[in-house]
C-alpha positions, 0 to 999 in steps of 0.5 A, a space after each residue: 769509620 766516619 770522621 766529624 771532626 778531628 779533635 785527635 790531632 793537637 796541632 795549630 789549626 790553619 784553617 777551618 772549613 765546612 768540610 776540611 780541617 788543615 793544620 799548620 806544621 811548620 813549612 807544610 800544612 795537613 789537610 783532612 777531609 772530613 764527613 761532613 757535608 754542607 749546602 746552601 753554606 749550611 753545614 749538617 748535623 750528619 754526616 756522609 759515609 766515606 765522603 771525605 775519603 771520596 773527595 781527597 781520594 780523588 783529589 790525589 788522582 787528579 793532582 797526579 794526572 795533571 801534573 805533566 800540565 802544571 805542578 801542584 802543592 801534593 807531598 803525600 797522601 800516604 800517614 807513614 810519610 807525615 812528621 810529628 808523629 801523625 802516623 800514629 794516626 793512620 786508620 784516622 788519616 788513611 785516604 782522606 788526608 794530604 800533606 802539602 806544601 805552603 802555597 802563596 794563593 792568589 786571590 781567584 777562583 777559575 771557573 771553567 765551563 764547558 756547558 750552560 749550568 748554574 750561574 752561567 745560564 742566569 747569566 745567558 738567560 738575562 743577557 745572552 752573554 757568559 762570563 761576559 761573552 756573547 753566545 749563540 741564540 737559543 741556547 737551552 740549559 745544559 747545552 755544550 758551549 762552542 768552546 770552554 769558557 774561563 770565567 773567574 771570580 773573586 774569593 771574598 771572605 765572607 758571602 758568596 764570590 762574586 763573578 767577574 771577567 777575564 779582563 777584571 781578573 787582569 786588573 786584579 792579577 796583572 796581564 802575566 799572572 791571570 793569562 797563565 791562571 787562564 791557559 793552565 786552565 783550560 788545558 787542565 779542563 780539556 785533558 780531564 773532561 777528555 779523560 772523563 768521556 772515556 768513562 762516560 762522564 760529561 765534566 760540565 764545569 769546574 773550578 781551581 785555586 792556584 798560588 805561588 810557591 818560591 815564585 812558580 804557579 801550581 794548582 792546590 786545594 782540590 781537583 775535579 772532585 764532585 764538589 768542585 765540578 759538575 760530572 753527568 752521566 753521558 747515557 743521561 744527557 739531555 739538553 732542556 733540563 738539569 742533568 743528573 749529577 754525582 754530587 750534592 745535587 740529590 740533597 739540594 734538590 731534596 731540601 727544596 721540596 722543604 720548608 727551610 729558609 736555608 739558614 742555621 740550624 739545617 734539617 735533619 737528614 733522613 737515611 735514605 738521603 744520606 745512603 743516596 748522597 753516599 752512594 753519588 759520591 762512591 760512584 764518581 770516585 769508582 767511574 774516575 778511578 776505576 777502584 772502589 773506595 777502600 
């Protein structure tokens, strides 16, 4: 069963996003990850078989992995434990839902990255520095950074979020707050990208929210999923080009071979694209997990 939208459930809607539809039950929220898939913040007419299941499923592997570092907003991830009678819709709900707790989020992203990828390579590139912080000569793309950086952006509301340093983040939060978004970090990055060695995985960069609930910092939204992070197969890994990753990486380098200006109304994707794009994300949540998506 693929999930478009989720029109069965006639509650106030929290928020509404490119892929995740949340409602607001009160004291908690219900979040559900559809099939849907975007890129380039277009969303396609197609949707990606089990993707949403792959994402949230995930998610909750990692939310219970973590929470010896910091606490997180999960209540359940099982449709018999949700209130006003959503369990009635278990088959809908079953592996790609969460109920959690409201959470007072903060007005950051924190990007942690262990290599040189994406916007921290521009940013090498013009100036030798990432996240403001001068790198060795003769870096190459991929290459593994001297250590993990922290490197926050802010969250805008409309187009895209906008880089800034540790000690923007600072001014931003004050020195208590953005020191603990940084250590929680960190050491959620180490611990995962350790674990993910072991499955022969390389987590090149990821991304967190954090907020605030009755004044203690957690970690919500999502967790080390393929669209949150960059995972690379060690096997594949070679410094001096762009790695292979289990993500939307296949659709987007896809789209570039077409003629699209990258705005609504998106391209239709062909099946071959859809089963590839498919079958990148059932492969991580199999590496991580060790299971098979049901």
């Amino acid at each position: 069963m693929m999930i478009k939208d989720t029109d069965f459930i006639d509650l106030p809607v929290f928020i509404k996003g490119k892929v995740r539809n949340v409602y607001d039950l009160g004291d908690s929220l219900l979040m559900i990850v559809t099939d849907r898939i975007s890129a380039f913040d277009v969303v396609f007419d197609e949707l990606i078989p089990d993707k949403g299941k792959v994402l949230s499923s995930i998610s909750a592997f990692w939310f219970d992995f973590t929470k010896d570092i910091i606490p997180n907003h999960v209540i359940s991830t099982d449709p018999k434990d949700y209130p006003m009678g959503l369990d009635k819709f278990e088959k809908e709900l079953k592996g790609r839902s969460m109920l959690v707790k409201k959470v007072d989020m903060l007005p950051a992203e924190c990007i942690v990255r262990g290599y040189l990828e994406g916007s921290a390579l521009k940013e090498y590139k013009a100036n030798g520095t990432v996240g403001g912080i001068k790198m060795p000569e003769g870096m190459v793309q991929g290459d593994k950074l001297p250590e993990p950086l922290f490197t926050p952006s802010t969250k805008e509301e409309t187009g895209h979020d906008i880089n800034i340093t540790y000690d923007q983040l600072k001014e931003l939060l004050g020195e208590e707050d953005a020191t603990a978004l940084h250590d929680a970090a960190i050491a959620l990055y180490n611990k995962v990208s350790e674990f993910a060695l072991t499955k022969g995985l390389i987590l090149a960069d990821t991304k967190f929210e954090f907020g605030k609930i009755d004044g203690k910092l957690v970690v919500a939204d999502e967790m080390f999923t393929p669209d949150s992070s960059r995972f690379w197969d060690v096997n594949d890994y070679e410094p001096g080009h762009a790695q292979k990753s289990f993500d939307k990486q296949y659709l987007r380098e896809w789209l570039e071979t077409l003629d699209w200006d990258k705005t609504y109304p998106a391209p239709t994707l062909p099946e071959e694209v859809i089963k590839k794009t498919s079958e990148k994300y059932k492969e991580c949540y199999s590496r991580i997990t060790g299971k098979e998506i049901e």
